[in-house]
Every structure is written in structure tokens, then in C-alpha cells.
N, C-alpha and C positions, 0 to 999 in steps of 0.2 A: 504494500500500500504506500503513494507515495505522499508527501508532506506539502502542505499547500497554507499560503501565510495570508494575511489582509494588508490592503497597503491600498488610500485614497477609497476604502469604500467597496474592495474589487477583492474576490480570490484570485490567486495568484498561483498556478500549479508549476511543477517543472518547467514545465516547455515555455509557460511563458517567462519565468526567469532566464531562462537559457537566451532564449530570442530577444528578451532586452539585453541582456547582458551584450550581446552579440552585437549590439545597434552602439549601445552606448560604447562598447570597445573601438569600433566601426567611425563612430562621430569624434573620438579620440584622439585617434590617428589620424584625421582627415584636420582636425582644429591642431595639433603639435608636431604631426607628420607633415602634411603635404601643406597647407594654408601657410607659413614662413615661406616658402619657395616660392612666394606671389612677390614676393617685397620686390627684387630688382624690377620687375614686371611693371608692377605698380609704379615704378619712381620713372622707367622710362629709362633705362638704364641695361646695355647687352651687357649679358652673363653668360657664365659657365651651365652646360645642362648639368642637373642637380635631380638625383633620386630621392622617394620618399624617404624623408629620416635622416638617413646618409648623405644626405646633401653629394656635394660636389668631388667628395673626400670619400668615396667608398672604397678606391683602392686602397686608402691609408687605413679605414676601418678593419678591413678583412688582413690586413699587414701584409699587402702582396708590393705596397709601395711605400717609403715613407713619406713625410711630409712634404718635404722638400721635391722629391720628384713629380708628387702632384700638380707642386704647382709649377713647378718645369712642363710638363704637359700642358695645362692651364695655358702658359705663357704662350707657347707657339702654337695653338688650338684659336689662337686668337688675334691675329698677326692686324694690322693696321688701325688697333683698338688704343687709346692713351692709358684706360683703363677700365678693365670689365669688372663686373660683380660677379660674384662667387657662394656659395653656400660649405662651409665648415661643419657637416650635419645639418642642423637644419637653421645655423649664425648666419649672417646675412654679412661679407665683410668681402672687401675692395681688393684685386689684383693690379699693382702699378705697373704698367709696360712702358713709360716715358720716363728716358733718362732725366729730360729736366724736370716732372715732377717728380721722381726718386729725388732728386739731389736737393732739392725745397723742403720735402720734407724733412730731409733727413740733418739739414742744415740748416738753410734761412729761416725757413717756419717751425725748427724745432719745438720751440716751444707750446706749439698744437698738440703735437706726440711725443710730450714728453710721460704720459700714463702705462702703465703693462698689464698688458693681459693674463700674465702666468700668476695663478695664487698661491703661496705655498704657507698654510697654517701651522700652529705643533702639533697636528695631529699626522701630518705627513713629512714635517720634519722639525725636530724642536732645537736643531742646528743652523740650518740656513734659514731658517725660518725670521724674516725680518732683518736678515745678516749679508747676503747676497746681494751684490750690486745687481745682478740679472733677474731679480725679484722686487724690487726694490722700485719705486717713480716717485717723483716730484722730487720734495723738500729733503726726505730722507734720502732718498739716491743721490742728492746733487751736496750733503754734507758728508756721505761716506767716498764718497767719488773725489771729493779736494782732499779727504783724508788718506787715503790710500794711495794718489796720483805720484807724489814724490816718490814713491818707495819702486816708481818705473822708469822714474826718469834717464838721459842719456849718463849723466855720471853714477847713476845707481847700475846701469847694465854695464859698466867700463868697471868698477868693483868686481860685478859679479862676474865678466870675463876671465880670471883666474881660476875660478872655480867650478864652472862650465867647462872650463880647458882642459879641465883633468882630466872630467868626464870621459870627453871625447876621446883624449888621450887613450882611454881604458876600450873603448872602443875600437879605435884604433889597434891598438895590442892585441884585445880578442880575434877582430876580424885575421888579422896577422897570424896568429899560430892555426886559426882555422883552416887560410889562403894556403899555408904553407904544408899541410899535412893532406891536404885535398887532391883528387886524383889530374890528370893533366886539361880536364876539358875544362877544369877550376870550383870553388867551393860554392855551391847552389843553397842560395838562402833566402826564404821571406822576408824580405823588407821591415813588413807590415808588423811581426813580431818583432825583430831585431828592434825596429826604431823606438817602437812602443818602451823596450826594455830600456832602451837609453837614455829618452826623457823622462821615466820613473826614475833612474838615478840621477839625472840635473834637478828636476824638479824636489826631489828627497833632498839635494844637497843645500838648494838656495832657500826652499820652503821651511825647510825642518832644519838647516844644519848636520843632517844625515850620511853616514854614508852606507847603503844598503846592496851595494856588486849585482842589482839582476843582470848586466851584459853576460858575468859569468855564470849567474842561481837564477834562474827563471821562476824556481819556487820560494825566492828569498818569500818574508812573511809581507814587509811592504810592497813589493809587486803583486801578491797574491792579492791582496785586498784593495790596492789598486784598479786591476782588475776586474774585480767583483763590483769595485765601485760601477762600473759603465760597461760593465759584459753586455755583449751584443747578442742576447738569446731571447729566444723565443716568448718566455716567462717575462723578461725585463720590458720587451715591447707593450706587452700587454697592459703591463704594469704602469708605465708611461702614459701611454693610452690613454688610461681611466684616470690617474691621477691627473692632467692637464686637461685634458680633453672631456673629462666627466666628473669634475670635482662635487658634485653634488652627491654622485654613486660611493665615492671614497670616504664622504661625512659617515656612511653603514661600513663598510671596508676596512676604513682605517689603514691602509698600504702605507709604510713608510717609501718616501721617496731613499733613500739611506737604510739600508740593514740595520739592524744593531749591532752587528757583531761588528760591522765596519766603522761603525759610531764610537763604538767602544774603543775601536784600536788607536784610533786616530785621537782622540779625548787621551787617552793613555800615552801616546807617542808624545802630543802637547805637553802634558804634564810631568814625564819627564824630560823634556830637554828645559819648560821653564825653571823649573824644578832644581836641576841641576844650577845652571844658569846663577840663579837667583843665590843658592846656596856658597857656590864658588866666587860671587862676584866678577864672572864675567862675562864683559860684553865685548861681543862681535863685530863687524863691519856688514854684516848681510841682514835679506830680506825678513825674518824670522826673529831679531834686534830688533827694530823698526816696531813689528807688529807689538811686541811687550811694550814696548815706550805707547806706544799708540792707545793700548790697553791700559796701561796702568794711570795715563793721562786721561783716561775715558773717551777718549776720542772715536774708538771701535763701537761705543756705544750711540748710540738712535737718540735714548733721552733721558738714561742714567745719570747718574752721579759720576765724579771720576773715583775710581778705585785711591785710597792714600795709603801712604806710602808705611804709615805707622809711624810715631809716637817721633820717634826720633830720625825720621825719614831715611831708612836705609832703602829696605826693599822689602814686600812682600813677602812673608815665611812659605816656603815647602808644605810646613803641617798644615798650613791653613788650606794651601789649595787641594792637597790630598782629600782634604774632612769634606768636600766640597765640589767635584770635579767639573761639574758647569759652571761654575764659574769662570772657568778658561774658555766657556765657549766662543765669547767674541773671536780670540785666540782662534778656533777650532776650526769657526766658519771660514775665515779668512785664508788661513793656509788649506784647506780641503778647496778651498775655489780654487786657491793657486795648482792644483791635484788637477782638479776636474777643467780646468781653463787651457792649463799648459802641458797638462800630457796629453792629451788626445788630436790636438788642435796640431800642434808642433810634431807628435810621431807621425801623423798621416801625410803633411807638408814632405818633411823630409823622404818619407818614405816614396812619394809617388814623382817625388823632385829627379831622386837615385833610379828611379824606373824608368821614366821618362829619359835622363840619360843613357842608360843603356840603349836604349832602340832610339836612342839620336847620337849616334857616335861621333858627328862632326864636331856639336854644340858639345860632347861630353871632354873631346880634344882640345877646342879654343878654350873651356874655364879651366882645365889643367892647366895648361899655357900662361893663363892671367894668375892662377894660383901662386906656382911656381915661379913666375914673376915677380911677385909681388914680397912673397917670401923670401929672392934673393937680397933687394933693395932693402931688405932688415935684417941682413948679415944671420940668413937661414933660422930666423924665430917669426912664428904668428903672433903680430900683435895686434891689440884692438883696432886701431886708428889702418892699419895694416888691410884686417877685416872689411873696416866700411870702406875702405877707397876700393874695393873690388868691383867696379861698374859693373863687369860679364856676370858676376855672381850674382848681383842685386837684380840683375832680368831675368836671369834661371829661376829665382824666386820667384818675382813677381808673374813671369807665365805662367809655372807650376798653380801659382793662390790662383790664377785666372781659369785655368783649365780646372782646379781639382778645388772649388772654395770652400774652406771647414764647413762653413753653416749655407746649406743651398738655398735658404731663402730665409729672413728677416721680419719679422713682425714689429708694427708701432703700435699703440693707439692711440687714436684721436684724446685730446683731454680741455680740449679749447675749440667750439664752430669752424669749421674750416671749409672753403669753398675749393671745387675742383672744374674747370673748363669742361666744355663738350667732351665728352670722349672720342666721339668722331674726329675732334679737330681743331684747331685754330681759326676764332672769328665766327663759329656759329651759339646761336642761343640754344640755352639748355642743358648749363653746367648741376650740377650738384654738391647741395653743402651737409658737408659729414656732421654727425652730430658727435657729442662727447661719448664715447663709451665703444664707436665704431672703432673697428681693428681694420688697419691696412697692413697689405702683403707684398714683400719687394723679393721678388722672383730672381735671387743672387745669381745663380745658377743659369737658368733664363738670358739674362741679360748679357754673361761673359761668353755664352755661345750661341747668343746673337749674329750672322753673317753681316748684315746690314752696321750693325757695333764694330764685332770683329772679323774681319774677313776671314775665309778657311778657317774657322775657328778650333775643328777639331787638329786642326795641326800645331805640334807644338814648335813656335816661334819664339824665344826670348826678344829679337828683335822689334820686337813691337814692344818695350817696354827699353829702347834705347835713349839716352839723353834726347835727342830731338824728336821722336815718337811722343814721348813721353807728353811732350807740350800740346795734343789736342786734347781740346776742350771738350770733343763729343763724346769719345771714350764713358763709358763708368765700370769704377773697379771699385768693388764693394766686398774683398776675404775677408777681412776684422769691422764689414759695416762701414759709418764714416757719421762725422759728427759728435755732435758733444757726447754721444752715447757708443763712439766708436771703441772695440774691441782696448782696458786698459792695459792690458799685457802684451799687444802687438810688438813693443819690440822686444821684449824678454822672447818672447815665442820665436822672432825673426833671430836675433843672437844665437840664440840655441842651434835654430836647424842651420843655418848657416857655416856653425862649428862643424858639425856630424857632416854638413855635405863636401867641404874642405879636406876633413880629415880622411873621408874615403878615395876622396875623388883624386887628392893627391900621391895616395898608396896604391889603390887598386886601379884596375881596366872591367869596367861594369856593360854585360852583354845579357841579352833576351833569354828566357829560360822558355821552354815550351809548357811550364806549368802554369803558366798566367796568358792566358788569352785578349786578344786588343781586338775590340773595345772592351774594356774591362765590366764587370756586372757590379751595379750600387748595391750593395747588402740595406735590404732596406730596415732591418734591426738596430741599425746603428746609429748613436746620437748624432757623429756629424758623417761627413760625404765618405766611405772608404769602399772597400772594395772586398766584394764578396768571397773571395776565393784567393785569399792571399795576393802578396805581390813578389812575385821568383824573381829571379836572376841572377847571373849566374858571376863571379869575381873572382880574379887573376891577379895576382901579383905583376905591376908595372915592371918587375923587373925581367920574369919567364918570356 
């Protein structure tokens, strides 16, 4: 017998619950599914096709693309457009295809975009949480952003070149006893790993004052977690996902963006080196110096007090931070940025910079040349000043950020009215004004292999980034973004790989492995642009 209820005066039997329910689930999806995908429509305004729900992003949903490649797609799906509308699931937000609105907003009008879309509570991380310049807008991003600015500056990375040097040095070495025990066709190695391990030990050494050897211990503990931090699997995609992409789902979920166990290590690694530090009375000349002065002046803080110094102003006790371990978080966030900023950004550069030479042998011959040049003129030692006058090197780069850009496309949001021209054109009526809370999207990716931008784009030229190249204006080159909000570690990042590509390029002779295929596949699990399936090649001793 089945069960039948009263409601408005009416029995009510199964079937007809069923059949409303069916209706009301039906009018559901049709008011939160498909009725948002009218917005471009309604303003008058060409867009991206956009599914129910999944908006215009369902490859990124299903994870068969990431973000970034979407809206690379997006970009040339739309070709004579200044800028179309888009659907993010079922957000309604703006794809830029005109360099001179890229560069407006991302400079003159900044102050429209200076708001962020990514939220991160302590329910998904009670580290970066409120700590992160990339989570961060307005007044607090623009008071930790002067605070932290010095500690990048050109004399701060002329310091930390001794220290980077080593690094590479060690690099250098390892590749060395590999090159030399390797059979005659020469030593075949991923990049993609290799470089990874390299910048975990710059980065350990100028972040933390560390020295942790992954070139030689792959399984040291700070690589491992590392690692962990931005493993590019399956599980962490998903993870991403929901926390950005579905922060309302995560308020039930609770997903740390951060593990704990990686929370913990890192909390523990702070703790003793201030620790020691504090204890020993001494201070350093590096990045990790800086951040305690920073902390202990409260300056790391948002809208704390400053930390004092005690009674008779020495320093901080040990015991005290021990009884207490968040309290170093200021501390914690800051160097973990420097983790997640400069390893990933910096090993991919490098790595796909060393690839690229390989299968360009000419370009890989003419920087040896400038290398080794350059090196003789300073009585056979690499010095800083040494480094930047390397013109060939500083194109190698800069094609590489162009062809390969850490971040494939860049998000603002509006946080100030902001009008945008026809999209069609110049000089007709019928622009559109973004309101506060609109996200716009700058298709990085998109734009550096642009034909109409960069001619042959898929070919790798340094030469387009020559002193007198260099001076057009139409160009846009966006690897660390640009403006007030441009990437603060660009040149730490640019120093580093710069080191690592010197130190190879001037030992070894780097040739195509058949284990990496060209065009290479985007792993679309991974935070920034890399490459699905390793990056081989194979290296010979200059001298064989």
C-alpha cells in the first residue's frame, strides 16, 4: 500500500510527487543551468558556445583540458573579435583578444582590476590564507606587495648570485659524472625532472637557507614534499577544481588546498632555521633574513600588531615559538610562495629553454659562443654583471617565456565601472561597461602564438627578441603578466634559469631524444604550461 500526504487541500500519491519533483528539478536547471547563458545574448555581445551548466569550460570540467588551453581555443575560435564573452560554467566573464586592451588593462586602467577572483579561506588553507600576494587585492595586496618588493630587487638577486652558483655548480658536477659514464650515443635525461630537482635546491637554499642535494637524492624529504606540494595527478586536479572553481561545494568538503603533512613540514623547516637563527644570533645576507626582520617588524602582517622584541630587545626566544608554531606563519606563507612561485615557474623555463636547444643546434652553437665569450673577458669566472650583458642568452629566454608561458592565460577582475569599445571595432557604437565583480581573461598563450603578433610562431626564433626587435610596440609579451601586478619574482626566476642554462650549455652538446615527440602534449593536470610526457634529450660531453 502506498503512502499519500495532503498539501494545498489535495492528496498527493507517489506519482504525483514523482512528477513534481521531476518538473521542479526540470525548472531548476533550466533557471541555474541554461537561463545564465542568455547574459552575452542579452547585452548584444558574440561569445563562446556555452553548454548547459558547463558553460564554455567543459573541457576543463571533464579534465581532458586545462584552463588555460580552453581559453587558447576560445582565443582562435574567435579570430577578428577585440573581445568575446565566455561562460566559466555557467559565470558570464570576458575573453581579451586586443593587445591594446590587454595592455590598458593591465597597466593604465589598472586600477579597475585591481580585485581577485580566487578565494582562499582557513578552511582550505589557514597558511596562505590572507598571506599570499596571489590571493590577496586592493589595500592589502598593495601593502604586502611594497613589503616584500625589496627583498627582489636587482642588488638583492646580485647577493643571491653566489648562492644560486653553487647550485648550479652541483648541477653541473652531477650532469658531469653522468655524461661521462654514459654509453657513446651520450646520457639521455628528462629535463623536466632534472630541472625540477635543481630549482628545489636554489629555491631551499635562498628561501630557507637550506641545503637539501635533490640533483643527487631525488627522494631527499624537501623534494619529496615539494613535490607533493603541486603533483600533477589526477586527484590534485580535481581537487583544484572544486576548491576555485566550486568554492561553495568545498564550504561541505573542506579540501585543504595544502596537505597537512606538507603544512606541517614546512611550519617545522621555519621553525627551525628561525629557531636556530634566533638562538645563535645570526644573521644572514639572504632572502629568509629579510622575511624575520619583516616578521618580527610586523610588517608580514595584514593588520596585526608588530611582534616585540622582549623586555630588553634582543630577539624572540626559541621556546616561545616552539609553545606556538603558527605563529611563524607569516614566516611560513611567504617562503612556501617562494616554493610554489619559483620552483615550478623556473624548472619548466629552463627545462623546455634546454629542449628547444637541442632540436635548434644552430641557436644552441651561437649562445655557447656568447657564453664562452663572455667568460673569457672575466679571466674564465661567471660573474653576475658577466650574466646580464649576455644579449644571445637574454633572447633564448625570452623566446622560450614566449613559446612555452608558465601561466597560459591570466585573470583580472573588474573592481571599478569600466567601459570597453565595440568589439567589432574601432569607431562603431555599442561598447560595453563591465560592472565591479566581472572577471576578464587574457589568453597569454593565445596571444604569443598569434601569427598576425608573431609570425611563424610555432618556430622557435630568439631573434625576434633582438635589441632592435625588441622596440615594436605591437608585440605583447605577457610570461610573468605585466603591471603593477606583474609576476614579483621575475627576476629571481630569470637568474636562476639563466644559471642552469649556462652551466649546461657551456659543458655539454644537447641533441633530440626520440622519447619526446614535437609538438609536445600540454598535461592538462598541471598548475602551469608543461609537458605531458617528459622532456628527453639526449647530452654529450663538449669534449667527445
Amino acid at each position: 500500500m502506498f503512502c499519500t500526504m495532503t498539501f494545498l487541500g489535495m492528496q498527493w500519491g507517489p506519482l504525483d510527487i514523482f512528477i513534481t519533483t521531476l518538473i521542479a528539478l526540470f525548472l531548476a536547471f533550466l533557471w541555474y543551468g541554461i537561463a545564465p547563458l542568455t547574459y552575452w545574448r542579452r547585452k548584444g555581445i558574440p561569445s563562446v558556445f556555452a553548454l548547459p551548466v558547463l558553460g564554455s569550460t567543459a573541457k576543463m570540467a571533464f579534465l581532458l583540458k586545462s584552463f588555460g588551453q580552453v581559453t587558447n581555443d576560445m582565443y582562435f575560435q574567435t579570430p577578428g573579435k577585440k573581445y568575446v564573452g565566455y561562460h566559466k560554467f555557467t559565470l558570464p566573464m570576458i575573453l581579451l583578444r586586443d593587445p591594446d586592451i590587454v595592455k590598458n588593462v593591465l597597466n593604465r586602467d589598472f586600477v579597475h582590476f585591481d580585485g581577485n577572483e580566487l578565494k582562499m579561506d582557513e578552511v582550505t588553507d589557514d597558511v596562505f590564507s590572507g598571506r599570499h600576494l596571489f590571493l590577496l587585492s586592493g589595500e592589502k595586496w598593495k601593502r604586502l606587495r611594497v613589503v616584500l618588493s625589496p627583498g627582489f630587487s636587482s642588488g638583492k638577486m646580485k647577493s643571491m648570485f653566489p648562492t644560486i652558483g653553487e647550485v648550479s655548480g652541483n648541477l653541473r658536477a652531477f650532469l658531469t659524472e653522468k655524461v661521462d659514464s654514459a654509453v657513446e650515443s651520450g646520457y639521455a635525461v628528462d629535463l623536466k625532472d632534472l630541472c625540477a630537482r635543481y630549482t628545489t635546491d636554489s629555491v631551499a637554499s635562498v628561501a630557507f637557507g637550506l641545503q637539501c642535494d635533490s640533483i643527487y637524492d631525488p627522494e631527499v624529504e624537501f623534494r619529496r614534499m615539494g613535490r607533493k606540494l603541486l603533483e600533477p595527478t589526477l586527484f590534485n586536479a580535481i581537487m583544484f577544481l572544486i576548491m576555485f572553481e566550486m568554492p561553495w561545494l568545498n564550504r561541505f568538503l573542506k579540501i585543504n588546498f595544502i596537505s597537512k603533512d606538507v603544512t606541517s613540514f614546512f611550519r617545522n623547516v621555519v621553525l627551525n632555521v628561525v629557531a636556530k637563527r634566533e638562538e645563535d644570533g645570526t644573521k644572514l645576507n639572504d632572502y629568509f633574513q629579510g622575511l624575520i626582520q619583516l616578521w618580527k617588524e610586523g610588517k608580514l602582517r595584514v593588520s596585526e600588531k608588530p611582534i616585540d622584541d622582549g623586555p630588553d630587545g634582543r630577539h624572540v626566544t626559541a621556546d616561545t615559538l616552539r609553545k606556538n608554531l603558527k605563529e611563524l606563519d607569516d614566516i611560513t606563507a611567504q617562503a612556501l610562495s617562494f616554493v610554489t612561485d619559483g620552483f615550478e615557474t623556473s624548472s619548466t623555463l629552463i627545462a623546455f629553454c634546454l629542449f628547444e636547444l637541442a632540436h635548434n643546434p644552430k641557436v644552441q652553437e651561437k649562445l655557447r659562443k656568447e657564453i664562452e665569450a663572455k667568460i673569457r673577458q672575466n679571466d674564465g669566472t661567471l660573474t653576475y654583471d658577466a650574466l646580464q650583458d649576455m644579449t644571445y642568452l637574454d633572447m633564448v629566454i625570452h623566446e622560450t617565456l614566449r613559446m612555452y608561458p608558465p601561466g597560459m592565460s591570466l585573470n583580472r577582475m573588474c573592481s571599478k565601472r569600466y567601459y570597453l569599445p565595440n568589439p567589432e571595432g574601432e569607431g562603431l557604437d555599442g561598447g560595453l561597461w563591465l560592472e565591479e565583480g566581472m572577471v576578464v581573461t587574457i589568453p597569454v598563450y593565445g596571444l604569443h602564438h598569434d601569427p598576425e603578433i608573431y609570425p611563424d610562431p610555432e618556430k622557435f626564433d630568439p631573434e625576434r627578441f633582438s635589441p632592435d626587435n625588441k622596440r615594436d610596440k605591437q608585440a605583447i609579451y605577457l610570461p610573468f603578466g605585466d603591471g603593477p601586478k606583474m609576476c614579483i619574482g621575475s627576476r629571481f626566476a630569470l637568474l636562476q634559469s639563466k644559471l642552469a642554462v649556462v652551466s649546461v650549455v657551456s659543458r655539454f652538446q644537447l641533441s633530440p631524444n626520440e622519447k619526446t615527440k614535437v609538438p609536445i602534449t600540454i598535461d592538462p593536470f598541471h598548475v602551469v604550461l608543461n609537458s605531458k610526457y617528459g622532456l628527453w634529450v639526449n647530452m654529450k660531453n663538449l669534449k667527445q
